[in-house]
C-alpha positions in Angstrom: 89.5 11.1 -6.4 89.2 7.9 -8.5 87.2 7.3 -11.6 86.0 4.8 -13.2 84.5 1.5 -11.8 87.0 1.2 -8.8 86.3 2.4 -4.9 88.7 2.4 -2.2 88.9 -0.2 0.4 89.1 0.5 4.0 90.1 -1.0 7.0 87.6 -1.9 9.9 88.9 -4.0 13.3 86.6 -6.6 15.2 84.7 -5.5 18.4 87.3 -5.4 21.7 84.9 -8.4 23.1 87.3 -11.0 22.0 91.2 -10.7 22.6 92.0 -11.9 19.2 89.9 -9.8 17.3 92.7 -7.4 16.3 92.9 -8.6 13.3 92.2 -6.6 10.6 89.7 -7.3 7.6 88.6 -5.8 4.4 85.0 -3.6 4.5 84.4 -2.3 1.2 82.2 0.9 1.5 78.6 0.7 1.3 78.3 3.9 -0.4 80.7 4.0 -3.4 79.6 1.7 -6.2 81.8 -1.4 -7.0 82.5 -3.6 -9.3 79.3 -6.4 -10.2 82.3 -8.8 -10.9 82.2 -9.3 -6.8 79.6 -10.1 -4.6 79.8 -8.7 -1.0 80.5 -12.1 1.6 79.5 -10.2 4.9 75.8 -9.5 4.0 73.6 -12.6 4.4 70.0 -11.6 4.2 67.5 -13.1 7.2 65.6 -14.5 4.6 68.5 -16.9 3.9 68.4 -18.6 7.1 65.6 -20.7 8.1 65.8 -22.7 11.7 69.5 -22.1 11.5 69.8 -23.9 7.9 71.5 -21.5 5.4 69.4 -22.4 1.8 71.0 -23.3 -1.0 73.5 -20.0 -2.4 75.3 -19.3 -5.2 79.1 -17.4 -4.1 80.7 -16.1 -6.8 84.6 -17.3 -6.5 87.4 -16.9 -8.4 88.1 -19.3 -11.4 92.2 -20.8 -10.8 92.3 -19.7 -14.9 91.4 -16.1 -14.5 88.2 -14.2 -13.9 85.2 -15.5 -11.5 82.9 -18.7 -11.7 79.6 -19.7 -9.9 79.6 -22.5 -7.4 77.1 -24.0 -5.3 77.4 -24.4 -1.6 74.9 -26.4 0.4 75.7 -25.1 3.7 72.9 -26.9 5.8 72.7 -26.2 9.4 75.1 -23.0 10.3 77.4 -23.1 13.4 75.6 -21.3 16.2 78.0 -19.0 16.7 76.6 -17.3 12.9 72.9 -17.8 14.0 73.2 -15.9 16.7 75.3 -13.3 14.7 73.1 -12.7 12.2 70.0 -12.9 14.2 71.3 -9.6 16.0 71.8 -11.7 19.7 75.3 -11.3 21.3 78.0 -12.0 19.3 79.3 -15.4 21.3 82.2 -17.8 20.2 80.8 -21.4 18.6 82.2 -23.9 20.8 85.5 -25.6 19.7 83.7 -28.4 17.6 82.1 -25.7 15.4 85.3 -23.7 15.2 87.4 -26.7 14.3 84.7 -27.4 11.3 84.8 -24.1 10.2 81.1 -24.6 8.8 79.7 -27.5 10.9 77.5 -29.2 8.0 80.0 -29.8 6.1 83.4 -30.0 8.3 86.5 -28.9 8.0 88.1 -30.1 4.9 84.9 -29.8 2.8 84.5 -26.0 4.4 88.1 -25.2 3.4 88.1 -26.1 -0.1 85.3 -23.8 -0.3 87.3 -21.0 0.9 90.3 -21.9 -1.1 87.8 -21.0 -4.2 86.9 -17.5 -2.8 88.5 -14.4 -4.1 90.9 -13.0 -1.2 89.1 -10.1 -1.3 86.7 -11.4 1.1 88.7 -13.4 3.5 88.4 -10.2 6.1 84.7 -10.9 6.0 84.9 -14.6 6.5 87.5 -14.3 9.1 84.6 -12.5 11.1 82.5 -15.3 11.2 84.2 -16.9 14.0 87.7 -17.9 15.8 88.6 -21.2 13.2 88.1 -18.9 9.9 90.1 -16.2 11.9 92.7 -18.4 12.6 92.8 -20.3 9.4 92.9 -16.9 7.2 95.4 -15.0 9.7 98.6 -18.1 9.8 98.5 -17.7 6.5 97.5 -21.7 6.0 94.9 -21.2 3.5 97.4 -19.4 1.2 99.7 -22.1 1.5 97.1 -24.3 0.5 96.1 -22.4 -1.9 99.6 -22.0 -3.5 99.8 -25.9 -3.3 96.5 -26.1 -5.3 97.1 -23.6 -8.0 95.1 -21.0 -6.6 96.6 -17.3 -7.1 95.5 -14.2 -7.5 97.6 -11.2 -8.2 97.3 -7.5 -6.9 98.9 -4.8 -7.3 101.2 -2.6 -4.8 102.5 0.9 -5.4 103.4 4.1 -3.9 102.9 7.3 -5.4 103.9 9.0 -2.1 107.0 8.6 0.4 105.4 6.4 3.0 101.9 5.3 1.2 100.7 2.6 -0.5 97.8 1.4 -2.7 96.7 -2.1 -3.7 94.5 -2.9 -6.8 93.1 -5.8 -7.8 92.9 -5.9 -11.6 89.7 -8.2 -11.5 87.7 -6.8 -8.9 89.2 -3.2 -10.3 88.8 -2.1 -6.0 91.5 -0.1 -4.6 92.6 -0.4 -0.8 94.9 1.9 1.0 97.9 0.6 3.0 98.6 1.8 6.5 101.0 4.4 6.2 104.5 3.2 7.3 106.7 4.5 10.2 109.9 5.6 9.9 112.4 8.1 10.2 113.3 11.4 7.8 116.4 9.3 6.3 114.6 6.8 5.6 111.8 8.1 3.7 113.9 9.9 1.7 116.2 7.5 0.3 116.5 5.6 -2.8 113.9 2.3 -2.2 113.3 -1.3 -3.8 110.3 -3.2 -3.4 109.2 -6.5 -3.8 106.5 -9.3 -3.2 107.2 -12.1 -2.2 104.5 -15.0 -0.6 101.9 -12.8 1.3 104.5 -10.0 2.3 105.3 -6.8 0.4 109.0 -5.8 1.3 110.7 -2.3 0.8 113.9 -1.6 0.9 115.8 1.6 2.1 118.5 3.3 3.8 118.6 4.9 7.5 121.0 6.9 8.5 124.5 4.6 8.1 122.8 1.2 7.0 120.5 -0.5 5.2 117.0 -1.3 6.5 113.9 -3.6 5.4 110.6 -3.0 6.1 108.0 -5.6 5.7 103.6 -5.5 5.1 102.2 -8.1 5.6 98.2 -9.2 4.5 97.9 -11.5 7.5 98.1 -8.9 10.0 97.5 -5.6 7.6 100.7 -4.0 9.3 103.8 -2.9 8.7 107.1 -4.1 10.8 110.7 -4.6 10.5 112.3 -7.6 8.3 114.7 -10.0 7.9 118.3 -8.1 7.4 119.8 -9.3 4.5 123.3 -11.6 4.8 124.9 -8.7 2.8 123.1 -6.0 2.8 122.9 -3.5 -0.6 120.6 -1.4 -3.2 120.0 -1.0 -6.8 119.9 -4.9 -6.9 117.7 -6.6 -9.5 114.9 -9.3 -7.7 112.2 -11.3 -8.3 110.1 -13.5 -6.6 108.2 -17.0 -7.6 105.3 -18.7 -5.0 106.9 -18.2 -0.9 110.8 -17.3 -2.3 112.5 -14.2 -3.7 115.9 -13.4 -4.9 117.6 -10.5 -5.1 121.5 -10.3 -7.2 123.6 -7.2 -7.8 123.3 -4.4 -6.4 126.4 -2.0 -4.4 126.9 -1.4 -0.7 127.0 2.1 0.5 130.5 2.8 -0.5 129.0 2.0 -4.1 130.8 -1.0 -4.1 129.7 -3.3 -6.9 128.4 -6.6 -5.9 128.2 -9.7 -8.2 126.1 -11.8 -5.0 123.2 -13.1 -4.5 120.8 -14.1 -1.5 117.6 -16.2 -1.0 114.6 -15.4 0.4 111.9 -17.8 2.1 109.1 -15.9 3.1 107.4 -18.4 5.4 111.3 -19.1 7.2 111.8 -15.3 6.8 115.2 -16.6 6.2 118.1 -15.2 3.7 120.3 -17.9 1.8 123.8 -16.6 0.1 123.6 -18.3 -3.1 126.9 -18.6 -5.7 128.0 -15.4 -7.0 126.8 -14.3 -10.5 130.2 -14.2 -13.3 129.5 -10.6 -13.9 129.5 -8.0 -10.9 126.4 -5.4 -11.6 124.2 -2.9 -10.2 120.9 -1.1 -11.2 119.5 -4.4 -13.1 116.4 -6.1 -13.4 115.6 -9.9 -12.9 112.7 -12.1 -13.7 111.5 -15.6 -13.0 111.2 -17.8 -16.7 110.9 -21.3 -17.3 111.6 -22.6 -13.6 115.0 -20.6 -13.9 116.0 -17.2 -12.1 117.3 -14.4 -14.5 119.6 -11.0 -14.2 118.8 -8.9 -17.0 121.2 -5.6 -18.3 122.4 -3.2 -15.3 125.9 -1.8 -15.0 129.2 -2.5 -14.3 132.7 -1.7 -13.5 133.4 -1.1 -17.2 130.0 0.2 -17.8 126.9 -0.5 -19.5 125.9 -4.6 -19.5 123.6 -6.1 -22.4 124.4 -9.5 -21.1 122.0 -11.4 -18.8 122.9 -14.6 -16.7 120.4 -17.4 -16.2 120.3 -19.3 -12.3 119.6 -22.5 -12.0 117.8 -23.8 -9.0 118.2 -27.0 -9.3 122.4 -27.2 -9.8 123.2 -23.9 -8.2 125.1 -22.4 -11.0 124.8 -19.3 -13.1 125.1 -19.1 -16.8 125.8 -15.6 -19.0 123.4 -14.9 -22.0 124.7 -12.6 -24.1 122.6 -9.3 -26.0 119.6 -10.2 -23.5 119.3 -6.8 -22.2 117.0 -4.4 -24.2 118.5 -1.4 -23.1 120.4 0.3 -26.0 124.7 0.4 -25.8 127.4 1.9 -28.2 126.6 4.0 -30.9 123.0 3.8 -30.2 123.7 5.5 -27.3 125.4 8.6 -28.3 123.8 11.2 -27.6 121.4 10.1 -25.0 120.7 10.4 -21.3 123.9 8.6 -19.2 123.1 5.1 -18.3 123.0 5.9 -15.0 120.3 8.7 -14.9 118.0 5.8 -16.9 115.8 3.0 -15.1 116.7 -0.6 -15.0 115.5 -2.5 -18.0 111.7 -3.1 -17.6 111.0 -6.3 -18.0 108.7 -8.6 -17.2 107.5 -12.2 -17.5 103.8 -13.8 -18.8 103.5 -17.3 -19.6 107.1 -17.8 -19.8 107.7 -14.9 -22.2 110.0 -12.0 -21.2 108.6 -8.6 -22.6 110.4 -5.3 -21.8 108.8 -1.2 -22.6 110.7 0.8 -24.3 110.0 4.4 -22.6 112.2 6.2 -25.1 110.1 4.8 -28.3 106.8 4.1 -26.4 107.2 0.3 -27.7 106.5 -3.2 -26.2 109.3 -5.8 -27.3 108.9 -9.6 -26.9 111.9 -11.8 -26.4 112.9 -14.8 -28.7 114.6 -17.4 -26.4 115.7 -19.5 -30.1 117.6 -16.8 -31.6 117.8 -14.5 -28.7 116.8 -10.9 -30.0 114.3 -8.6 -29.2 111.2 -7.7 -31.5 108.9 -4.9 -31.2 105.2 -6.4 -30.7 103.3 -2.9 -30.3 102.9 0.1 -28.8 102.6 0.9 -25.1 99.7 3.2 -23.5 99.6 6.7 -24.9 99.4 8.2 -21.2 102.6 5.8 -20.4 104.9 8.8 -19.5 108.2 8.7 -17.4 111.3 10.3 -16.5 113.6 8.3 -18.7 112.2 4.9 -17.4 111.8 6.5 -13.6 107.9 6.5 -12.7 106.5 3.9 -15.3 105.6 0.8 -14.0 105.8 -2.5 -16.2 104.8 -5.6 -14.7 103.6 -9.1 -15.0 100.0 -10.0 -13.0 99.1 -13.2 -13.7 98.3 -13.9 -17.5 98.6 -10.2 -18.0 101.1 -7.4 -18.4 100.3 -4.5 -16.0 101.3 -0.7 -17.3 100.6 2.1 -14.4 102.1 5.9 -15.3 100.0 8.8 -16.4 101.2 12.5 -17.0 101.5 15.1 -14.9 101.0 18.9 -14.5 102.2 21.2 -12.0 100.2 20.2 -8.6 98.2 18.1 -11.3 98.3 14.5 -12.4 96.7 11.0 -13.4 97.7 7.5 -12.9 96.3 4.7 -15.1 96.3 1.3 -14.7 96.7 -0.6 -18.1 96.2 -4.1 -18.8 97.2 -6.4 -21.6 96.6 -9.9 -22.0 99.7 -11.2 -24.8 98.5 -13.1 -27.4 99.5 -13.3 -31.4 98.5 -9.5 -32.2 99.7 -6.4 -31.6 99.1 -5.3 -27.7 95.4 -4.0 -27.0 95.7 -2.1 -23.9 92.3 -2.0 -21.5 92.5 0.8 -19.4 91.8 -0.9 -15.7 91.2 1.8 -13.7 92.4 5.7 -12.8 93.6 7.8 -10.1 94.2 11.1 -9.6 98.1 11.9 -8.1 100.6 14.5 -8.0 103.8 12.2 -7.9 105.0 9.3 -10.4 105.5 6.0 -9.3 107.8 5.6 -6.6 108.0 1.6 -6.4 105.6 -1.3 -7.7 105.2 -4.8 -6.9 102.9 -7.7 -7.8 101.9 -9.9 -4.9 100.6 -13.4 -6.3 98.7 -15.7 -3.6 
């Protein structure tokens, strides 16, 4: 059940006619209403093609600064291979000339800066069109381009449920259900991290004696086993910035506390043991700011850690900020929940400035890099609730912070999906979108591409 302006997003397969149809592409339902923000792509009226000349049309695309503008494509004459599509003959492949020019009139280059402008949304109908979009969308080139032109949008992930998963894209306000993933009883019951990084979604768990990573990815709309990590571990803090992650922290199975880091390049799917952190910690949080990796709070041998350390990419060395974590210690503590039964810090990074929720107070606090204390800007969303920091999510997406919780009632609950873009005043949250679920948020991730 969903209300609001939001549908869900399902998942439809080419015909069996070609071999490398299996690719999987978004059809948003005919039959549920959806946002006016975004135009359908795999509807072209006859009407619009005249002697195999597509007329003059106005495609709504996404703007690099946020929201949607109007461009004008002058197609001219259509490969054949769309003609015949749309003029209900048998679907045929173009030959490779047309493939290779993506949309003949204009050639390739000129036909790929147009799709570079288009919301992702409606690459799955443009990789129908024929084997060069196909092939184009599904190696994942046109997000590298895209990242190399300044071109990102930002969705959503979470799970609500063991082995689901939902996307939401905060513009379009659509929903889109993941294929569930496979794994064993272990697995699905442990402890799990997530994290986006390039165009994968990865999520971290525990089988029966080791640790195991499973990976999504958009290219292929499936699920399949990643990268192990050079030392592998939970409770770390990570974050990721364009095609790389890191992850830092963290304990092994033996609860061994590590003070490591490691790497990851998405489009290698390699790990990279980077220098050791000065302070060992576990059940932290880490952002991306100013160019620079960050560990924020956690805890560890000697208990609860306000400090934060700052990486450097560039020199390879770490550097400890004191007081940067916003999590309470000492006598502000007494009398409150153990450290360990609390959530990481929730943090999170707009514009190069780190805000963190305070569940206990219901507050949003902004950083001050100068004299490096937290201030409380505003409140958070009324219908923000958690279990002492577990099932609230607080995220960055894009130029906006992201806020998903909701309460619950027995066999009863809500999700919501706040938005707030930062600016001078106090926050004013836009309610996004809501969902109707049982459960609290397991994991959340933002997947910018």
């Amino acid at each position: 059940m969903l209300e609001g302006h939001s549908c869900y997003v399902s998942w439809a397969f080419l015909g069996s006619c070609d071999q490398e149809s299996n690719w999987a592409f978004i059809n948003f339902c005919p039959d549920v209403e959806v946002s006016d923000r975004k135009r359908r792509l795999d509807k072209l009226d006859v009407s619009e093609i005249e002697n195999g000349v597509l007329r003059e049309k106005m495609s709504k695309t996404l703007d690099p600064e946020g929201g949607f503008r109007r461009i004008h494509l002058n197609a001219g004459p259509l490969s054949g291979e769309l003609v015949h599509q749309r003029s209900g003959n048998q679907r045929q492949a173009g030959n490779s000339s047309d493939s290779d020019n993506l949309i003949h009139s204009i050639g390739r280059d000129m036909s790929i800066n147009c799709i570079l402008q288009c919301s992702r949304a409606d690459y799955g109908s443009l990789a129908s069109l024929n084997r060069g979009f196909r092939s184009l969308i599904r190696s994942g080139e046109i997000y590298r381009l895209r990242r190399m032109n300044g071109i990102t949008e930002h969705w959503v992930y979470f799970s609500c449920h063991l082995l689901e998963w939902d996307a939401f894209d905060p513009v379009a306000r659509l929903w889109m259900h993941l294929p569930r993933m496979s794994s064993n009883e272990c697995f699905m019951c442990s402890d799990k991290e997530s994290l986006a990084v390039g165009t994968e979604l990865l999520v971290f768990g525990k089988e029966v004696d080791s640790y195991v990573t499973c990976r999504y990815s958009i290219l292929t709309n499936s699920w399949s086993s990643g990268m192990r990590m050079n030392a592998p571990r939970c409770l770390f803090g990570s974050a990721s910035l364009g095609k790389i992650a890191i992850l830092a922290g963290g304990c092994d199975s033996l609860g061994n506390i590590y003070s490591s880091a490691e790497l990851y390049d998405s489009e290698k799917k390699t790990w990279e043991t980077l220098p050791s952190m000065n302070k060992a910690r576990k059940m932290c949080s880490a952002v991306f700011m100013d160019g620079k990796f960050f560990v924020i709070g956690g805890i560890g041998a000697s208990g609860v850690l306000t400090s934060g350390e700052e990486f450097d990419l560039q020199t390879k060395t770490w550097k400890e900020i004191p007081n940067m974590s916003p999590v309470k210690s000492g006598a502000d503590r007494e009398n409150e929940t153990p450290a360990a039964a609390e959530a990481p810090p929730l943090v999170a990074v707009v514009n190069n400035q780190l805000y963190a929720a305070d569940y206990a107070d219901m507050e949003v606090r902004k950083y001050n890099k100068v004299t490096k204390t937290w201030v409380t800007v505003g409140r958070l969303p009324e219908r923000a609730d958690s279990m002492n920091g577990w099932g609230l999510a607080f995220r960055a997406c894009g130029d906006r912070l992201i806020v998903i919780g909701g309460r619950r009632t027995f066999g009863d609950g809500t999700i919501e999906v706040n938005s707030w873009v930062p600016n001078e005043g106090p926050p004013q949250w836009d309610l996004l979108a809501r969902k109707r679920s049982g459960n609290f948020v397991y994991n959340c991730a933002v997947m910018g591409c």
